[in-house]
C-alpha positions as CSV (number, residue, x, y, z in Angstrom):
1,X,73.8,102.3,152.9
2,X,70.8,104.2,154.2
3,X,67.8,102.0,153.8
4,X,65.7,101.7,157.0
5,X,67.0,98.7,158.8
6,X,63.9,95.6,159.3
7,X,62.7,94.4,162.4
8,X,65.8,91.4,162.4
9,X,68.2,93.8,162.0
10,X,67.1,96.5,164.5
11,X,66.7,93.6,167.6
12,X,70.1,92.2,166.3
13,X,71.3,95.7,167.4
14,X,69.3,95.4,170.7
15,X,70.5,92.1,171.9
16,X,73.9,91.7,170.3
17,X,77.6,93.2,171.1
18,X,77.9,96.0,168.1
19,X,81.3,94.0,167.2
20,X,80.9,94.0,163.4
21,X,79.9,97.0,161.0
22,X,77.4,95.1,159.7
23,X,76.0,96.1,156.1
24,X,71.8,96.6,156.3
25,X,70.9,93.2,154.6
26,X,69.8,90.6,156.4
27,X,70.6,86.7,154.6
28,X,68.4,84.3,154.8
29,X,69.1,81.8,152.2
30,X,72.7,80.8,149.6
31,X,72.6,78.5,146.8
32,X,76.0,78.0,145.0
33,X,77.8,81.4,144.6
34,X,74.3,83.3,145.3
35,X,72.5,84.5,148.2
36,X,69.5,86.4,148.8
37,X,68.0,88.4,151.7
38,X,64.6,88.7,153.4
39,X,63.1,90.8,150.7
40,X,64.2,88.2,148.0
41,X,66.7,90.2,146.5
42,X,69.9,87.8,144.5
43,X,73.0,88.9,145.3
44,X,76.5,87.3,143.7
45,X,79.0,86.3,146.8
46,X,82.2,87.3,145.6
47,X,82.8,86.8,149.6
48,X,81.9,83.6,150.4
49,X,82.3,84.1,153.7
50,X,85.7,85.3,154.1
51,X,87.2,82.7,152.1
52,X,85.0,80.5,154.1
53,X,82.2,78.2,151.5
54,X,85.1,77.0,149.1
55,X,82.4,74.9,147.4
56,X,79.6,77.1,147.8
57,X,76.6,77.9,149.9
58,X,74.4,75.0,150.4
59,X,76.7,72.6,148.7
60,X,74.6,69.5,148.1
61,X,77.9,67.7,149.2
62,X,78.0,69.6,152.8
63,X,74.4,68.8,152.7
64,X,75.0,65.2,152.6
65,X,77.9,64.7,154.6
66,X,76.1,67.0,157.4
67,X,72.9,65.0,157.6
68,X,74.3,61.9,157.2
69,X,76.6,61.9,160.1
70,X,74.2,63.6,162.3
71,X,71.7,60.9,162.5
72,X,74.6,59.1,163.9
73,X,77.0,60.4,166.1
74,X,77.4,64.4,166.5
75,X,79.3,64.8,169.5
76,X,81.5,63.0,172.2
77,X,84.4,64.3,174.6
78,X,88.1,63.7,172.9
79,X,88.4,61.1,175.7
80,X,87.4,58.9,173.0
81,X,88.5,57.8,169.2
82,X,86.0,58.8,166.4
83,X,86.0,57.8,163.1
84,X,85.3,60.8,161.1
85,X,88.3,62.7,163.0
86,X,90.8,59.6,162.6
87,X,89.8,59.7,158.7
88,X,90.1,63.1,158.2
89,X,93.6,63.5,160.5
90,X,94.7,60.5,158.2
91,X,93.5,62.1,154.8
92,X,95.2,66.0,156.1
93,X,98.7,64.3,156.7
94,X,98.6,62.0,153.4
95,X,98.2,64.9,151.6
96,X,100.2,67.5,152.8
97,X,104.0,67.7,154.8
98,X,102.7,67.2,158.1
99,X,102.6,64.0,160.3
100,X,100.4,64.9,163.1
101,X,97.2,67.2,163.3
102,X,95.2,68.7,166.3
103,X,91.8,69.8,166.1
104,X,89.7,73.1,167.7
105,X,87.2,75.1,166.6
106,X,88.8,78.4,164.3
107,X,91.6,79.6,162.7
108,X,93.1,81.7,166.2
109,X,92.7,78.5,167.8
110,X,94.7,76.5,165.4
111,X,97.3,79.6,165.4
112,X,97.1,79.7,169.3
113,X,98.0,75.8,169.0
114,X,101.0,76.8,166.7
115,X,102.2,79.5,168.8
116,X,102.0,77.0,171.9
117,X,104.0,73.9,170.4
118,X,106.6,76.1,169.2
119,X,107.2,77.5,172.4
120,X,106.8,73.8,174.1
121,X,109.1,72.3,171.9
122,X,111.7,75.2,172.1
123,X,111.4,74.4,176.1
124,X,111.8,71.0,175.5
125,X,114.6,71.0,173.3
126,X,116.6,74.3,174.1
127,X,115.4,75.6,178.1
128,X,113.7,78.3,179.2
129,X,114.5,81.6,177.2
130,X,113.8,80.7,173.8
131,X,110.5,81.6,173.7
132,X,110.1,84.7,171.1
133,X,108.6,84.5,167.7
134,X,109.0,86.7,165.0
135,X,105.9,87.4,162.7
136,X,105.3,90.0,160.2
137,X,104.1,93.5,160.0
138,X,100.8,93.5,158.6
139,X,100.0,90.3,159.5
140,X,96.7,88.7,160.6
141,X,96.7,85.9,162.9
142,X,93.5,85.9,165.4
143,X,91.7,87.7,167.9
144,X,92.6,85.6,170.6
145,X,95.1,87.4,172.8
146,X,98.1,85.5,172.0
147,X,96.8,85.7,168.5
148,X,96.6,89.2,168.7
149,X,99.9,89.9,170.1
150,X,101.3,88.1,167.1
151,X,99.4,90.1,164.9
152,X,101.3,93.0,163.2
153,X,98.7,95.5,162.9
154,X,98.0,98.0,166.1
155,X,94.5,98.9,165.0
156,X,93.5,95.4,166.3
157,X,95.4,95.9,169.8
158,X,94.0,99.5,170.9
159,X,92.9,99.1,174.3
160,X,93.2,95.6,175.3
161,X,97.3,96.2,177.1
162,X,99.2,94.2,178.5
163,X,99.5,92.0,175.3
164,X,101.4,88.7,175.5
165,X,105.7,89.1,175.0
166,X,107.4,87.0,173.2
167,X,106.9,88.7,169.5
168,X,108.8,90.6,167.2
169,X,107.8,92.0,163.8
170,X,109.5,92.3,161.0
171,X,108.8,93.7,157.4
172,X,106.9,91.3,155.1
173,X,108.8,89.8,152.5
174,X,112.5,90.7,153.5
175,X,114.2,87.9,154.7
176,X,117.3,89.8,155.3
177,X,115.0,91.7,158.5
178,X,113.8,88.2,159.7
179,X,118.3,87.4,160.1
180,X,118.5,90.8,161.5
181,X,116.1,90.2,164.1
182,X,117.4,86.6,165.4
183,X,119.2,86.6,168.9
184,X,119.1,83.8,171.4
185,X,115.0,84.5,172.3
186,X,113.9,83.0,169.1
187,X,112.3,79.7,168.6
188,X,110.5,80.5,165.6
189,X,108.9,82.5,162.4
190,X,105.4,83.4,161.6
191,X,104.0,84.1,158.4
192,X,101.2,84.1,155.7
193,X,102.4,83.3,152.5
194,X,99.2,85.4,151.0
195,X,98.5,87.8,153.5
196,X,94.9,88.5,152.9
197,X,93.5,90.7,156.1
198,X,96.9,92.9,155.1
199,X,95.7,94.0,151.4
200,X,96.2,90.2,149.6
201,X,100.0,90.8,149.7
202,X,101.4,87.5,148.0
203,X,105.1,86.3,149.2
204,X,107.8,87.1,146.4
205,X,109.1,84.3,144.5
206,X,111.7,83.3,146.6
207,X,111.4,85.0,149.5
208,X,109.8,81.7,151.3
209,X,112.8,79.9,150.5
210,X,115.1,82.1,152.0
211,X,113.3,81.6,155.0
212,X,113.1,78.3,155.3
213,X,117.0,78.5,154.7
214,X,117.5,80.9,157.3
215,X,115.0,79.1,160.0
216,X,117.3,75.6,158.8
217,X,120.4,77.4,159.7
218,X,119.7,78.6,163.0
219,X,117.3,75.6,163.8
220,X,114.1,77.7,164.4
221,X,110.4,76.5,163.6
222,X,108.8,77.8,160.7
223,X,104.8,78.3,161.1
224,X,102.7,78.8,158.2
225,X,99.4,81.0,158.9
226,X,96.9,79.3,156.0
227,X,93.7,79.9,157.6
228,X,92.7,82.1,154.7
229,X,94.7,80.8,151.8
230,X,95.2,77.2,152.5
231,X,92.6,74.6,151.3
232,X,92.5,75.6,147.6
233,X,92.4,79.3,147.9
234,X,95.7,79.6,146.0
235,X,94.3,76.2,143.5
236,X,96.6,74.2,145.0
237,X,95.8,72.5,148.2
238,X,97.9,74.3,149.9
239,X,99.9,77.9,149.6
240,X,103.0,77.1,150.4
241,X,102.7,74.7,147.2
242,X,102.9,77.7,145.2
243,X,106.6,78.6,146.2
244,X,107.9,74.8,146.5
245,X,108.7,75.2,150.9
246,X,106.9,73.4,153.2
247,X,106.7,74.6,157.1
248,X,106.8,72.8,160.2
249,X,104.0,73.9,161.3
250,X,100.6,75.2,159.7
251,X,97.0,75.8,160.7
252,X,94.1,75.7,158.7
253,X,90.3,76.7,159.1
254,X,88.2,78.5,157.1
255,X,87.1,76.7,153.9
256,X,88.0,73.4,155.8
257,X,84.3,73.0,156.9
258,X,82.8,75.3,154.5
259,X,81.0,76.7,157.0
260,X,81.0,74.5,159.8
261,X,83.6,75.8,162.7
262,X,86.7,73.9,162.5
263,X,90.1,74.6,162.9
264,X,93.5,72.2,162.2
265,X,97.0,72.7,163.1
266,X,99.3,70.4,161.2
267,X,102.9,69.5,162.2
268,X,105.9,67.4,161.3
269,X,106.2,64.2,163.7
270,X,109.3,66.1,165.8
271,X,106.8,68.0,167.6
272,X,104.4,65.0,168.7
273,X,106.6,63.9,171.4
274,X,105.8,67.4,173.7
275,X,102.1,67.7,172.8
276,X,101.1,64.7,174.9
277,X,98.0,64.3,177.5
278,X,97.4,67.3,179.2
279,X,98.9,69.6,177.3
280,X,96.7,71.4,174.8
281,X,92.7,70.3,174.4
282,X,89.6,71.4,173.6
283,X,86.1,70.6,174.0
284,X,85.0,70.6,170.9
285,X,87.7,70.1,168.4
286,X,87.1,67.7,166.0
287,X,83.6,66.7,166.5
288,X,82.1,63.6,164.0
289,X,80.1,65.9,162.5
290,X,82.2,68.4,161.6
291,X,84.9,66.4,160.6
292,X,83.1,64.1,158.5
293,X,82.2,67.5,156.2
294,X,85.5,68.7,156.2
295,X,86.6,64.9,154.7
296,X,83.9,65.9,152.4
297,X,85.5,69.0,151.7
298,X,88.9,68.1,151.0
299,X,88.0,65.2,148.9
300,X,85.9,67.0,146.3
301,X,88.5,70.3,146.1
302,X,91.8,67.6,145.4
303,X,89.1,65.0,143.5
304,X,86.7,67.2,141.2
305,X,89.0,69.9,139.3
306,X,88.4,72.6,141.8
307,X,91.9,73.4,142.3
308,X,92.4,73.6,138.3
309,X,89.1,75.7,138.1
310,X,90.5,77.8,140.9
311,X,93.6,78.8,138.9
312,X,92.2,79.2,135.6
313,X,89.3,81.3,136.6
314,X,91.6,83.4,139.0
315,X,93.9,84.0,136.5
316,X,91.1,85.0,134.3
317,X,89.8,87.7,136.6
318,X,93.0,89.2,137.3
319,X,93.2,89.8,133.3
320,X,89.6,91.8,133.6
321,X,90.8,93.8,136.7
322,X,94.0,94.3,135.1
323,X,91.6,95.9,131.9
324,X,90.2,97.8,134.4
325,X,93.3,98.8,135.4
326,X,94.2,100.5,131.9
327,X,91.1,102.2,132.2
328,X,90.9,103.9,135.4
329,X,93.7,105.7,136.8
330,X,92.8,105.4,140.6
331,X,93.3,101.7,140.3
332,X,97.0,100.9,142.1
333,X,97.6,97.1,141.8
334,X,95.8,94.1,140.8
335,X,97.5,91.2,142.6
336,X,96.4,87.7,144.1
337,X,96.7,84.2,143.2
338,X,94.3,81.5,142.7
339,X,91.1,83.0,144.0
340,X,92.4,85.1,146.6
341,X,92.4,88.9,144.4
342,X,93.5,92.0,145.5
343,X,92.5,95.3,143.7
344,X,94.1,98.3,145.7
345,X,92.9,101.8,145.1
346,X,94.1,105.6,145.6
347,X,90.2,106.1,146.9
348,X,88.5,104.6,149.5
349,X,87.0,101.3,149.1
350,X,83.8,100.9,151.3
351,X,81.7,103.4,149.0
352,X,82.1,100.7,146.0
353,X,81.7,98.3,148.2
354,X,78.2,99.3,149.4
355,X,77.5,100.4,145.8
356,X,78.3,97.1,144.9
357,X,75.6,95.9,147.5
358,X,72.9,97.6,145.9
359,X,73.5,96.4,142.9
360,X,73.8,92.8,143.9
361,X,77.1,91.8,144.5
362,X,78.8,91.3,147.8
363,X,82.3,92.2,148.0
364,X,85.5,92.8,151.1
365,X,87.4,96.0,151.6
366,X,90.6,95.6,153.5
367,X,92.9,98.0,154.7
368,X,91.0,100.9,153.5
369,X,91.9,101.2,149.9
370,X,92.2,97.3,148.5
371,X,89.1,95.6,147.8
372,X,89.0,92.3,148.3
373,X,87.5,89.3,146.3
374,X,87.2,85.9,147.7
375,X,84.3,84.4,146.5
376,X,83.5,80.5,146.2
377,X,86.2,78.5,144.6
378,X,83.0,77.4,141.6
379,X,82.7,80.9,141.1
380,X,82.2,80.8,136.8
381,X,83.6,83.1,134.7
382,X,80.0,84.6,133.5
383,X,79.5,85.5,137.1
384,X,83.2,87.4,137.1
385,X,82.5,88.7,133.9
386,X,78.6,90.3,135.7
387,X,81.2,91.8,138.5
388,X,83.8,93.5,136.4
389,X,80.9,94.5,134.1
390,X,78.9,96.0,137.5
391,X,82.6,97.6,138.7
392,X,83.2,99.3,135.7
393,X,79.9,101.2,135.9
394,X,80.7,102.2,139.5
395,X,84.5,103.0,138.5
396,X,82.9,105.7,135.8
397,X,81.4,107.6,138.3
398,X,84.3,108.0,140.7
């Protein structure tokens, strides 16, 4: 986009790191799946902050949960019980595999606290030595730098050597590489099951099962990374529903405060016993306010039809794409699941995407060449119907 940047964005430029590629709009307001900028234009968020506003921006239930618990208690030190977090740990592990959940802040630190009770408990149990972790090329996991180093892309890593040992990568969706590279190092596996940074690359039907089977057989831990599909993405609570395996581990974030920084990593009660005092905290993980909106959050998506919505109207815009598809012979794949869509191209994808921007809808490239939809999980069918409508018009004129 060429327009002349405003006054916000040109001192955002001054004063801040230049760590994002940030488009020329400047957002000051989001209601439902819209959003509009300082001049007052609408655009439709087919976004949603990187999977991030599951029920919308400036969802009257955020809203309420939000001001609500602010007027009593916003923040104490984890020296001390809370209520909100207690409720929300209690509703997390009455609805999902896991037993026991820690708190922080994001997504890499919920995958940082995965990565560190795996190794623990593979010290614990085993010695020293069995400390290595296989994850998959591709793969997204964090900026942090353990995070990082069990990330399976190298564009991420340029120039921030020595990264952390203790990784080994492994095509996506071949179990047979993840047997392969087992030898006595390894304590665990580390995966997406919908690996959305990497292009929205969906695990095969039974490829999860075979490693679960496999990380069974040779007693390792088997982490699953849903920061970006877990909490309805997929229109099930969580991913891993979807293929009928459940990990020992996950960690969530993302749409889990719909907005508000949490993060949650989720584990079976085996593990409790080397996570005791002094061995992972943060400052400000689990905060009442936070967690009382992500209780909020969870609630409505399992209580009020989003996760039914989330498949039928996913499923629905797949079939348009897939129209597309017919059409245009530059489109590659249409894949996702749930809400979570993937549309990967022979052509570059950041010229629709910023064609797409003046025309009022905000979209994700990935990887180049797969354009990447994530909006809110209320995202209507009209509204899809106005993007495939808007992307056809573009697709003519490539």
């Amino acid at each position: 986009m060429t327009e002349t940047k405003s006054e916000i964005q040109s001192q955002a430029d001054k004063y801040m790191f230049q760590t994002y590629g940030r488009f020329p709009i400047t957002l000051v307001k989001g209601e439902g799946c819209r959003v509009w900028d300082e001049t007052g234009k609408e655009y439709i968020d087919f976004v949603g902050g990187i999977a991030v506003c599951a029920l919308g921006h400036s969802s009257p239930i955020v809203t309420k949960a939000l001001i609500e618990q602010s007027k009593e208690l916003v923040h104490v030190s984890n020296l001390y019980y809370t209520v909100p977090q207690t409720r929300l740990a209690k509703l997390l592990v009455e609805n999902s595999f896991a037993d026991r959940v820690f708190f922080c802040n994001s997504g890499a630190e919920a995958n940082e606290a995965a990565i560190k009770i795996a190794r623990r408990y593979s010290y614990e149990k085993y010695g020293t030595g069995r400390n290595t972790i296989i994850s998959m090329k591709n793969s997204f996991h964090g900026r942090t730098m353990a995070t990082m180093s069990a990330t399976g892309q190298d564009k991420i890593k340029k120039g921030y050597d020595p990264l952390l040992t203790g990784f080994k990568f492994v095509p996506f969706n071949d179990a047979s590489a993840i047997e392969m590279a087992i030898d006595e190092t390894v304590c665990g596996v580390m995966l997406e099951p919908v690996q959305g940074e990497g292009g929205v690359i969906c695990a095969e039907k039974d490829y999860l099962k075979k490693v679960r089977e496999i990380c069974d057989r040779k007693n390792l831990l088997l982490i699953f990374d849903e920061v970006q599909a877990g909490v309805g993405r997929t229109g099930r609570l969580f991913a891993h529903e979807n293929f009928g395996v459940f990990p020992d581990i996950m960690s969530l974030a993302k749409a889990l405060g719909n907005g508000l920084p949490i993060g949650a990593m989720l584990a079976k009660e085996e593990l409790n016993s080397v996570f005791g005092p002094g061995s992972h905290a943060t400052t400000f993980g689990g905060t009442p306010l936070v967690t009382t909106v992500a209780e909020a959050v969870i609630k409505t998506i399992i209580n009020d039809g989003i996760l039914e919505k989330c498949r039928e109207t996913g499923r629905y815009f797949r079939e348009k794409l897939g129209e597309l598809k017919e059409t245009y012979g530059f489109i590659k794949d249409v894949r996702g699941i749930g809400l979570i869509t993937g549309l990967e191209l022979d052509i570059h994808g950041a010229p629709i995407v910023t064609e797409c921007i003046k025309r009022g809808f905000l979209i994700n490239c990935s990887q180049e060449k797969v354009l990447r939809f994530v909006p809110p999980l209320i995202i209507s069918r009209e509204e899809v119907d106005m993007l495939i409508n808007c992307l056809n018009e573009i697709f003519r004129k490539c």
